[in-house]
Residue frames as qw, qx, qy, qz and C-alpha x, y, z in Angstrom:
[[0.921, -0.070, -0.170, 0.344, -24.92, -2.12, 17.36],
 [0.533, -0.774, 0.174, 0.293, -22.21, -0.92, 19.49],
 [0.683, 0.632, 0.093, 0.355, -18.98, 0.57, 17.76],
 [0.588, -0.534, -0.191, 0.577, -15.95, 2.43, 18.00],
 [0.094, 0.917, -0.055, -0.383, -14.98, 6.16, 16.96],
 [0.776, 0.281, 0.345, 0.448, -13.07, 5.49, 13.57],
 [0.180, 0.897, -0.145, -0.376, -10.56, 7.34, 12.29],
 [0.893, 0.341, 0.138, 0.261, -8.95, 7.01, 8.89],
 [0.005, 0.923, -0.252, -0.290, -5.60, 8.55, 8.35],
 [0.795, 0.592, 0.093, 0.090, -3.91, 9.18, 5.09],
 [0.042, -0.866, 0.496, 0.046, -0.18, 9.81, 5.06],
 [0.513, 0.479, -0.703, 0.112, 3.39, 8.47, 4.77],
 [0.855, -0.458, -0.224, 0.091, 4.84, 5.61, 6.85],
 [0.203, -0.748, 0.563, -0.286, 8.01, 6.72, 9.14],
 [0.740, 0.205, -0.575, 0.284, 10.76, 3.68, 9.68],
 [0.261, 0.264, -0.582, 0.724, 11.44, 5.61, 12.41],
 [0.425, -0.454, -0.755, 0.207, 8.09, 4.81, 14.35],
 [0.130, -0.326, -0.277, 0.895, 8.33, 9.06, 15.61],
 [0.366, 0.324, -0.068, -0.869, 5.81, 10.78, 12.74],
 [0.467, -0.020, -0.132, -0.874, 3.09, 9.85, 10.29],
 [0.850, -0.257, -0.396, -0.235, 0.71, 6.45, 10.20],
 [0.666, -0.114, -0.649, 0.349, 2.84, 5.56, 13.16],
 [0.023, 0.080, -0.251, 0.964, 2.53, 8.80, 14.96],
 [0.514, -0.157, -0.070, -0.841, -1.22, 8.99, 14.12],
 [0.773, -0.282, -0.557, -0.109, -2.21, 5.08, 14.66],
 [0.456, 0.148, -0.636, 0.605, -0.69, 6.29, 18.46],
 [0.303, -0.040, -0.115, -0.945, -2.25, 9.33, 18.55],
 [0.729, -0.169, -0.216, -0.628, -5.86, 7.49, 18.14],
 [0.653, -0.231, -0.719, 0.064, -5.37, 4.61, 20.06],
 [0.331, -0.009, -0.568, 0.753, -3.81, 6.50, 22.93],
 [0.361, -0.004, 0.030, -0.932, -6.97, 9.23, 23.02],
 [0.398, 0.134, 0.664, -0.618, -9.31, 6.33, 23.04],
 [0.593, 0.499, -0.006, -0.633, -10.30, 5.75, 19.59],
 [0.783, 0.149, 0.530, 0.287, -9.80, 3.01, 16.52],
 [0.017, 0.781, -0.311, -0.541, -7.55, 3.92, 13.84],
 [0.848, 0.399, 0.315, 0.150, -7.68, 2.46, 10.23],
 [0.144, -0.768, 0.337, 0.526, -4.93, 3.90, 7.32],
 [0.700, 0.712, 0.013, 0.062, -4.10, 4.42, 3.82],
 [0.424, -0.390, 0.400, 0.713, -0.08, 4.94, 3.04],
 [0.710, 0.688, 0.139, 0.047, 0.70, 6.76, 0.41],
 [0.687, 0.550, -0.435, 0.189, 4.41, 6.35, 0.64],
 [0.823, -0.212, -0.270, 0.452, 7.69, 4.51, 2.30],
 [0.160, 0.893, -0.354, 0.229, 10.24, 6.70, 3.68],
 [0.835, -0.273, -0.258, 0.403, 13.45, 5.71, 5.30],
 [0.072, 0.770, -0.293, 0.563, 14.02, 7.54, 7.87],
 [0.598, -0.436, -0.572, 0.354, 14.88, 7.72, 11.47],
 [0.308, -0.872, -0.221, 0.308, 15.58, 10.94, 13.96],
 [0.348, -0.542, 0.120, 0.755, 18.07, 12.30, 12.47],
 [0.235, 0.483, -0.321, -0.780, 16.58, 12.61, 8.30],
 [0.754, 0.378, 0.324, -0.428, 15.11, 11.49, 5.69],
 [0.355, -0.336, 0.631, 0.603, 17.45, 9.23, 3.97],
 [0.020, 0.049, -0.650, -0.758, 14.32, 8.45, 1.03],
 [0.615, 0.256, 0.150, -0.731, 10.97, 8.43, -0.58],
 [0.056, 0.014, -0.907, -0.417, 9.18, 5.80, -2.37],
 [0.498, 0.103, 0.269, -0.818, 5.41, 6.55, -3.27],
 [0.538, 0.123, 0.815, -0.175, 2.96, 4.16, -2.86],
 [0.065, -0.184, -0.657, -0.729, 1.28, 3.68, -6.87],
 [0.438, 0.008, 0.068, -0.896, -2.05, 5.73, -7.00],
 [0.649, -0.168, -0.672, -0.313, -3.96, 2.58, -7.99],
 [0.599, -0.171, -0.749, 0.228, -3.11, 0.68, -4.79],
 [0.041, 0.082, 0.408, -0.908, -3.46, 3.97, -2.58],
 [0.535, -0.112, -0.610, -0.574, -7.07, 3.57, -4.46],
 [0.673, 0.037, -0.723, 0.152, -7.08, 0.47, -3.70],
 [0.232, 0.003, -0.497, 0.836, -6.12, 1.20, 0.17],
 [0.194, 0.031, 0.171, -0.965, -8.69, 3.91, 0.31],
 [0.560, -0.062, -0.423, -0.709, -11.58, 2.02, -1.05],
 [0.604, -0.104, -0.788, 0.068, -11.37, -1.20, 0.56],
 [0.167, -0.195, -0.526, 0.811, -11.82, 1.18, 4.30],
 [0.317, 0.108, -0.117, -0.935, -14.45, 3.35, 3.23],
 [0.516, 0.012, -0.648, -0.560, -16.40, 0.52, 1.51],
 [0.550, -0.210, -0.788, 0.179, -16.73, -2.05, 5.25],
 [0.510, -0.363, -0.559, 0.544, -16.06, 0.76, 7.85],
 [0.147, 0.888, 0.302, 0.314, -17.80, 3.24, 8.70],
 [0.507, 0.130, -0.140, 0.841, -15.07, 6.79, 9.48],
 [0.275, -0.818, -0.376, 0.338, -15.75, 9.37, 11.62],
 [0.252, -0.925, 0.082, 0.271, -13.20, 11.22, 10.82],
 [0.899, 0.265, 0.030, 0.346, -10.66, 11.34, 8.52],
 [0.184, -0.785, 0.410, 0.426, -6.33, 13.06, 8.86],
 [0.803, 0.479, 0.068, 0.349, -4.73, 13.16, 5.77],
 [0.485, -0.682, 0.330, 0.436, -0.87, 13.91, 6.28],
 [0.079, -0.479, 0.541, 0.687, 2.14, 13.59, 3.74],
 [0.679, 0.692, 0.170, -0.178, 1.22, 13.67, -0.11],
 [0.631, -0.215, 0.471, 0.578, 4.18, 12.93, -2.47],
 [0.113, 0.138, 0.641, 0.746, 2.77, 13.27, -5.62],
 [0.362, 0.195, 0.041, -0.911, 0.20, 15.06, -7.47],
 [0.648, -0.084, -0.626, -0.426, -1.63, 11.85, -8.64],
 [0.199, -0.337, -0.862, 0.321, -2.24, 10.52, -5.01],
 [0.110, 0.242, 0.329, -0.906, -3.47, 13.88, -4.15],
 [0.398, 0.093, -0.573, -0.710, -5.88, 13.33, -7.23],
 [0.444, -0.183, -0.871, -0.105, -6.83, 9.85, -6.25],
 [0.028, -0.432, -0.670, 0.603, -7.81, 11.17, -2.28],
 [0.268, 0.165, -0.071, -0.946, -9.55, 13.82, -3.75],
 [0.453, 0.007, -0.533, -0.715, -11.57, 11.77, -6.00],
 [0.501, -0.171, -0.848, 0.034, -12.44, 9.10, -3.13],
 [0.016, 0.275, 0.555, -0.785, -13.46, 11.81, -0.48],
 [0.327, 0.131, -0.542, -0.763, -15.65, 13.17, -3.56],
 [0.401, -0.043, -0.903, -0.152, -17.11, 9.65, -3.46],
 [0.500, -0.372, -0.779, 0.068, -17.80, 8.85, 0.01],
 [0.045, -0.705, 0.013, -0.707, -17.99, 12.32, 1.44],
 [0.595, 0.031, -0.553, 0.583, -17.01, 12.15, 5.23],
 [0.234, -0.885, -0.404, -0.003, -18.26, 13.91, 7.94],
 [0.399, -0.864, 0.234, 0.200, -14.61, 15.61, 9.20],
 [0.837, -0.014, 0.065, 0.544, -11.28, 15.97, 7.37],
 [0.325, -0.907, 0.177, 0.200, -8.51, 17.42, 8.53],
 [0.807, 0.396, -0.045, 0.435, -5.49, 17.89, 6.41],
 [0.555, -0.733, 0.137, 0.370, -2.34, 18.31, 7.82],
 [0.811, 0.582, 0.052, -0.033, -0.22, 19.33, 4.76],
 [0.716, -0.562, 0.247, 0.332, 2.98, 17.96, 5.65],
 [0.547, 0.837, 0.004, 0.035, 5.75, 19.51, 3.35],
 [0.548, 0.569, -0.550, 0.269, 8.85, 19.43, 5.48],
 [0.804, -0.361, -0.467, 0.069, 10.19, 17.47, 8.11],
 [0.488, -0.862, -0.133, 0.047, 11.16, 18.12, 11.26],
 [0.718, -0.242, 0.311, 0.574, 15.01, 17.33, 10.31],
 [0.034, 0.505, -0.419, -0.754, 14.83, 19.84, 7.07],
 [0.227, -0.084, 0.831, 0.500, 13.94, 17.39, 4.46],
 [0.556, 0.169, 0.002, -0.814, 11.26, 18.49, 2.02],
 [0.289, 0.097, 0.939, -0.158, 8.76, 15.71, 1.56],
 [0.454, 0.706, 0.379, -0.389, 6.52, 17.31, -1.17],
 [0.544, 0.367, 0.445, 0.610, 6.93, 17.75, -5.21],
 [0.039, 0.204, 0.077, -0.975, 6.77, 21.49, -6.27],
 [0.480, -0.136, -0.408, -0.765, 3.85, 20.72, -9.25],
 [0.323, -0.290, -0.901, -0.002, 1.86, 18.84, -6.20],
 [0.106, -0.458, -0.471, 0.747, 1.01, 21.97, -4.23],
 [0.176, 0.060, -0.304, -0.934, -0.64, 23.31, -6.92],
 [0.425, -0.096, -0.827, -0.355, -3.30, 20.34, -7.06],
 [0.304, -0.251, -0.653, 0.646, -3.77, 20.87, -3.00],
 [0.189, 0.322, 0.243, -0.895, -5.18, 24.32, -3.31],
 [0.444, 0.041, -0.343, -0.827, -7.34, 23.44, -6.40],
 [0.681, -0.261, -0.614, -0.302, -8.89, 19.43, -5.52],
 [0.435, -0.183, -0.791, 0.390, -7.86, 18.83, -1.32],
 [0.170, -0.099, -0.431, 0.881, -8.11, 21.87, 0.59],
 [0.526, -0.131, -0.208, -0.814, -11.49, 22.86, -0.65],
 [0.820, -0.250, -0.360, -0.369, -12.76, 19.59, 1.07],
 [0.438, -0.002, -0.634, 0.638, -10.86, 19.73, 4.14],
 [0.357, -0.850, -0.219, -0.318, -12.79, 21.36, 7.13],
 [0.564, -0.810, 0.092, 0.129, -9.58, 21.91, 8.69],
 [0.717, 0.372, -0.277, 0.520, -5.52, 22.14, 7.32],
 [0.539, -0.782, 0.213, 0.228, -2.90, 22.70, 9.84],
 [0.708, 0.611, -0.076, 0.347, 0.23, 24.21, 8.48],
 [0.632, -0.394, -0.022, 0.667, 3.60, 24.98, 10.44],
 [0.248, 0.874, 0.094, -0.408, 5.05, 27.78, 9.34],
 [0.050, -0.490, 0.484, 0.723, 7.35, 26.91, 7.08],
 [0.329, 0.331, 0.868, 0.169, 4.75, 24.84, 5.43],
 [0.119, 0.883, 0.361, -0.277, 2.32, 28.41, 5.63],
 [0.048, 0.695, -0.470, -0.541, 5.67, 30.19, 3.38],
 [0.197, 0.104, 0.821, 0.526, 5.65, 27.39, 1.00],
 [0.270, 0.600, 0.728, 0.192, 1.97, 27.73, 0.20],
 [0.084, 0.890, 0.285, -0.346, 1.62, 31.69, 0.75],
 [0.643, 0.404, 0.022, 0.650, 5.43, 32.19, -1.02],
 [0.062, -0.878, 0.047, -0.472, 6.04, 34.67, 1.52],
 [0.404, 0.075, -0.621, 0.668, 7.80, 34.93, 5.07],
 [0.493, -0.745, -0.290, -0.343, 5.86, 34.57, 8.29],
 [0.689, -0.054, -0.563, 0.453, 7.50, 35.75, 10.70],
 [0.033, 0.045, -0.570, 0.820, 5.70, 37.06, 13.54],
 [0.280, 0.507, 0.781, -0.234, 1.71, 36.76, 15.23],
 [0.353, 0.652, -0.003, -0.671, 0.40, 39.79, 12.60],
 [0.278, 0.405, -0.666, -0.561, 2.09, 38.28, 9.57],
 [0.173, 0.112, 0.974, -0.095, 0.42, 34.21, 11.06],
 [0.354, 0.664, 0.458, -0.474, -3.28, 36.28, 11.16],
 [0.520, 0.592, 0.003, -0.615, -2.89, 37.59, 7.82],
 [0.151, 0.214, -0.903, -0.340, -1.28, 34.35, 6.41],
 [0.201, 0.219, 0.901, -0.315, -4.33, 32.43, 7.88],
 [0.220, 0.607, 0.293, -0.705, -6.57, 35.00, 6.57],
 [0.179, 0.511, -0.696, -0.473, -5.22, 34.64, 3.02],
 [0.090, -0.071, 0.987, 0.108, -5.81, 31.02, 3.27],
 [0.383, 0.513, 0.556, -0.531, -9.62, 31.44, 4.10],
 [0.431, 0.636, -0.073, -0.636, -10.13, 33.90, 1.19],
 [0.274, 0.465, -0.693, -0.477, -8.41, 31.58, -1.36],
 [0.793, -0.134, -0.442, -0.398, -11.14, 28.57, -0.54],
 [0.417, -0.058, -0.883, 0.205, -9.99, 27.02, 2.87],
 [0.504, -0.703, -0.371, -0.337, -12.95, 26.52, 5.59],
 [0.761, -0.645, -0.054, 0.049, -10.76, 26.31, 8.45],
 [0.426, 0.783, -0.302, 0.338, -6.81, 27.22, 9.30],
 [0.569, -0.822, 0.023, -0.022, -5.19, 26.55, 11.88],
 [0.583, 0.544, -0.376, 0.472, -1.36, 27.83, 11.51],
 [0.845, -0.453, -0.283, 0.022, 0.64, 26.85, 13.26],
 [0.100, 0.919, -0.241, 0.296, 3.61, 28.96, 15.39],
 [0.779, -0.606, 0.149, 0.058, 5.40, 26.70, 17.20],
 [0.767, 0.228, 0.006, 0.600, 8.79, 27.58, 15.00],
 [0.217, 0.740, -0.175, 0.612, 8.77, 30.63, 16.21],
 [0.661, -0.202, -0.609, 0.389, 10.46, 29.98, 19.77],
 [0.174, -0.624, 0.372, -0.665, 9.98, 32.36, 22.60],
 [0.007, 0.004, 0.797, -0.604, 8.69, 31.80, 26.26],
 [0.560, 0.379, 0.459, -0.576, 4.65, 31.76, 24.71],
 [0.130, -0.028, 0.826, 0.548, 4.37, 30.06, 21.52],
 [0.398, 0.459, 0.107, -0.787, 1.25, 31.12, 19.31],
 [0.160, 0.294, 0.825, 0.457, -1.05, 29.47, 16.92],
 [0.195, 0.237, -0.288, -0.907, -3.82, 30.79, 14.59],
 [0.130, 0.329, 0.895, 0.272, -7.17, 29.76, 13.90],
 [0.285, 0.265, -0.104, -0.915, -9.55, 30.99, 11.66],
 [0.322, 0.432, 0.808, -0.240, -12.70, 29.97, 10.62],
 [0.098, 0.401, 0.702, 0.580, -14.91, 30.88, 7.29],
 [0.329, -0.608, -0.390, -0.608, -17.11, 33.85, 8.47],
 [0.668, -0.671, -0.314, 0.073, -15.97, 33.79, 11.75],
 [0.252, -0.874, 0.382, -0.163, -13.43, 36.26, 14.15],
 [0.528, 0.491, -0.635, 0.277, -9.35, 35.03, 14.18],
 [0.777, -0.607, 0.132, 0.100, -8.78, 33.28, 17.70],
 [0.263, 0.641, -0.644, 0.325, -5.04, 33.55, 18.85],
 [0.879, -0.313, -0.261, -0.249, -4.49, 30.58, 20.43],
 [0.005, 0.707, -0.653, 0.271, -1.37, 30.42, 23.46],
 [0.951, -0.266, -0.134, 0.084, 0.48, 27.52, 25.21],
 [0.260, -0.911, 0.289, 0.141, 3.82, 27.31, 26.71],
 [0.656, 0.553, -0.513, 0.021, 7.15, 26.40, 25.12],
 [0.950, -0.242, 0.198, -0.009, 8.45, 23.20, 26.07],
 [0.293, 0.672, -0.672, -0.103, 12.66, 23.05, 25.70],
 [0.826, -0.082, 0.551, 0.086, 12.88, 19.75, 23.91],
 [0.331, 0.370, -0.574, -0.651, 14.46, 18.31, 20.96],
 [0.012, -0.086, -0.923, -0.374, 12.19, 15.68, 20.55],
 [0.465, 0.496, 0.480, -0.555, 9.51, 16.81, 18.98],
 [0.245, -0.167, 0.886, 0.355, 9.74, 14.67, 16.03],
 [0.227, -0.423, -0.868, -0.127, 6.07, 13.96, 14.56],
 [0.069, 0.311, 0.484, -0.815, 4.39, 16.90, 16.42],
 [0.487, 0.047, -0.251, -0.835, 2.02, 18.41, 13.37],
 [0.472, 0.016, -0.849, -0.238, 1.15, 14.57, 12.80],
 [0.201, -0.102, -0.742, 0.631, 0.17, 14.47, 16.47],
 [0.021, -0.271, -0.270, 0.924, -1.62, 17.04, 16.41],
 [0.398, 0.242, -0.285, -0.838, -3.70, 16.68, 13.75],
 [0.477, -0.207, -0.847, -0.107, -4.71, 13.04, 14.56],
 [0.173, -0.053, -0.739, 0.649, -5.56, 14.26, 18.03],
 [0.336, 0.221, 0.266, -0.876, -8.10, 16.67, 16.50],
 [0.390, 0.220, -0.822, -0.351, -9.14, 13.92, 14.35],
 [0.356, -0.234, -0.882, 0.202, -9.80, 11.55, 16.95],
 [0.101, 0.378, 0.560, -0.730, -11.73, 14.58, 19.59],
 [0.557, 0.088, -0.256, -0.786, -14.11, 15.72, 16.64],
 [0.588, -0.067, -0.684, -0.428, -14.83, 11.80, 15.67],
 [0.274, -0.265, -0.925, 0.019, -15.66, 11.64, 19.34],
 [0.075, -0.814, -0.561, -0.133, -18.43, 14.09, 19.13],
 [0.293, -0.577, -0.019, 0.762, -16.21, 17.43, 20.63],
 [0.484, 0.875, 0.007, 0.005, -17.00, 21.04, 18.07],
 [0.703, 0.436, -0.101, 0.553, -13.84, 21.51, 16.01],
 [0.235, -0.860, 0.107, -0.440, -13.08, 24.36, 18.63],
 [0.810, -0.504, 0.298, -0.037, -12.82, 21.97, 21.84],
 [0.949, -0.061, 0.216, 0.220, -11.17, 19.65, 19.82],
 [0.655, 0.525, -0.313, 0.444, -8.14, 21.78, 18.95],
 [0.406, -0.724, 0.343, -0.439, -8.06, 22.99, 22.84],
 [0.812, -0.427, 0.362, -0.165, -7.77, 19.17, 23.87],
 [0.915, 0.096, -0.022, 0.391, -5.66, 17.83, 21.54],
 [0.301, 0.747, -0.266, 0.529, -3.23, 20.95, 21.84],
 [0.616, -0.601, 0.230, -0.454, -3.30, 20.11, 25.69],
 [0.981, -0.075, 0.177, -0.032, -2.65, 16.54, 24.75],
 [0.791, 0.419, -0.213, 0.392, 0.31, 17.32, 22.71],
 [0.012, -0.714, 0.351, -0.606, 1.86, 19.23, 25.44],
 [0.852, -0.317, 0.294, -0.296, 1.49, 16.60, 27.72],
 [0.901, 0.341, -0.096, 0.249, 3.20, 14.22, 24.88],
 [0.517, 0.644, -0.326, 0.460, 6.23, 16.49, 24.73],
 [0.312, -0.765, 0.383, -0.413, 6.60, 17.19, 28.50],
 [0.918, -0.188, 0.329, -0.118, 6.03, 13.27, 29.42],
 [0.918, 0.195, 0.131, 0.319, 8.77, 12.44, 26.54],
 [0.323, 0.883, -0.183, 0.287, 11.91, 15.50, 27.04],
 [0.185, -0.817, 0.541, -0.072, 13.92, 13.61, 28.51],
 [0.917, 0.104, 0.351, -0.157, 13.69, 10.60, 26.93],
 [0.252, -0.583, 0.655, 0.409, 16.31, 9.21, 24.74],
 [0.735, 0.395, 0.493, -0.246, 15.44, 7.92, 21.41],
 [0.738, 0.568, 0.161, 0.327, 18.10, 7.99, 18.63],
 [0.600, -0.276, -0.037, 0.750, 20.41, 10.37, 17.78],
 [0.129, 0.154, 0.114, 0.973, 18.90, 13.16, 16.42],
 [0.329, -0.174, -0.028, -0.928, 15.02, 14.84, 16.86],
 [0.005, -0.080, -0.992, 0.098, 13.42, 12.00, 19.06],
 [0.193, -0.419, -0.640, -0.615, 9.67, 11.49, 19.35],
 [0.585, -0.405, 0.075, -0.699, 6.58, 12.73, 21.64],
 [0.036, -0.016, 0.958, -0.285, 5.75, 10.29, 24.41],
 [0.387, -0.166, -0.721, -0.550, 2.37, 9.01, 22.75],
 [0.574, 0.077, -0.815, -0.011, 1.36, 7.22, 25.62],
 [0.197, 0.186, -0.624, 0.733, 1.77, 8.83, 28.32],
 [0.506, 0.158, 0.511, -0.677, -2.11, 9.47, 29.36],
 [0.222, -0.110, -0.872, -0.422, -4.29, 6.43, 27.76],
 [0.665, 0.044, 0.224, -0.711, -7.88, 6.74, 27.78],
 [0.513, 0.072, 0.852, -0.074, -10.04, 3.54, 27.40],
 [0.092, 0.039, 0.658, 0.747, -11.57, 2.86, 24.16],
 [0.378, 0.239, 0.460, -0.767, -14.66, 4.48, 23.73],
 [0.230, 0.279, 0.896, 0.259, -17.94, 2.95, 22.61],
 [0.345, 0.025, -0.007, -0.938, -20.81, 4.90, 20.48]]
């Protein structure tokens, strides 16, 4: 029987409709795919900050996580913001379970406005139960200084933060440079047993790029779960988000960091 590319993605909801489950349920429709989702907490925000948090109870994220897994089958799975160190527990123990072909954790830690969006004793629980069963985390940099406790700043220090990451149990890296602003903006990926790729695009002067990691990391989400190697599929969704931001910088959308234009190239939904 005919079907569509599934992706599941785990993260916070956004009031403000610019980053996660709303970002990513965009993200996968817009690329052509079906998009199921877990929350594991509220925020209220909008473009200009997080005003709060309110995590979802670990049961019902459970809950949430089982009831998908248990009907539909997932290609692919993005897991975005973590609050606490008992959801992180609970995803852990349900990937564990049903063991996915593809997940990509985006480990979202602060937002685009400043506001951190992560406990301190939850990042500890990341490196020891998620990231080992991720085949991919994408970290910004200031997300790559929280976990490394260091300062990246510049493409030597990105390669040996990335590098670092490998050695301490992640399969895959891809860090991410797009805080460091020039006129070529630079990302990192590494690979378990494989040679560092430096990966280039051009900088785009917007402020709304609101929801970009989230983007991004559903995009490669959605191009793996429709059959693309983890390679292609950060080339096309990095393509795609650069498309987002150009198609949405001049776009008006609040009053502070507005969002990507999602939308802007829809594919049709594809069938496997």
């Amino acid at each position: 029987m005919n079907r569509y590319p599934t992706i599941l993605t785990i993260a916070g909801s956004d009031s403000g409709g610019g980053a996660g489950i709303q970002a990513d349920l965009k993200t996968i429709a817009a690329l052509g795919a079906y998009g199921t989702s877990a929350i594991t907490a509220l925020t209220a925000q909008n473009t200009r900050g997080v005003r709060a948090i309110h995590p979802v109870p670990s049961i019902f994220l459970q809950e949430q996580l089982e009831a998908v897994f248990e009907d539909i089958t997932i290609d692919a799975v993005k897991i975005g913001m973590i609050n606490t160190a008992e959801a992180a527990l609970v995803i852990a123990g349900v990937l564990a379970r049903f063991k996915p072909r593809f997940v990509i954790f985006d480990p979202v830690m602060v937002s685009t406005s400043g506001s951190k969006l992560i406990r301190e004793e939850t990042i500890e629980v990341l490196w020891s139960e998620l990231f080992p069963l991720a085949d991919l985390i994408t970290p910004n940099l200031d997300e790559g200084e929280i976990l490394m406790s260091g300062k990246i700043d510049s493409l030597e220090k990105m390669k040996e933060a990335a590098s670092e990451m490998i050695r301490n149990g992640c399969k895959a890296v891809l860090l991410k440079g797009g805080h460091l602003v020039g006129e070529t903006l630079f990302d990192v990926f590494a690979q378990r047993g494989q040679d560092t790729l430096t990966l280039e695009s051009d900088y785009i002067d917007s402020t709304n790029v609101h929801g970009t990691g989230c983007t991004l990391s559903s995009a490669i989400a959605t191009w793996v779960a429709k059959g693309s190697s983890l390679t292609e599929a950060i080339i096309f969704a990095k393509e795609y988000i650069s498309g987002a931001i150009e198609a949405g910088k001049d776009v008006k959308t609040g009053q502070g960091s507005g969002p990507l234009n999602h939308s802007y190239a829809p594919m049709p939904m594809q069938i496997l």
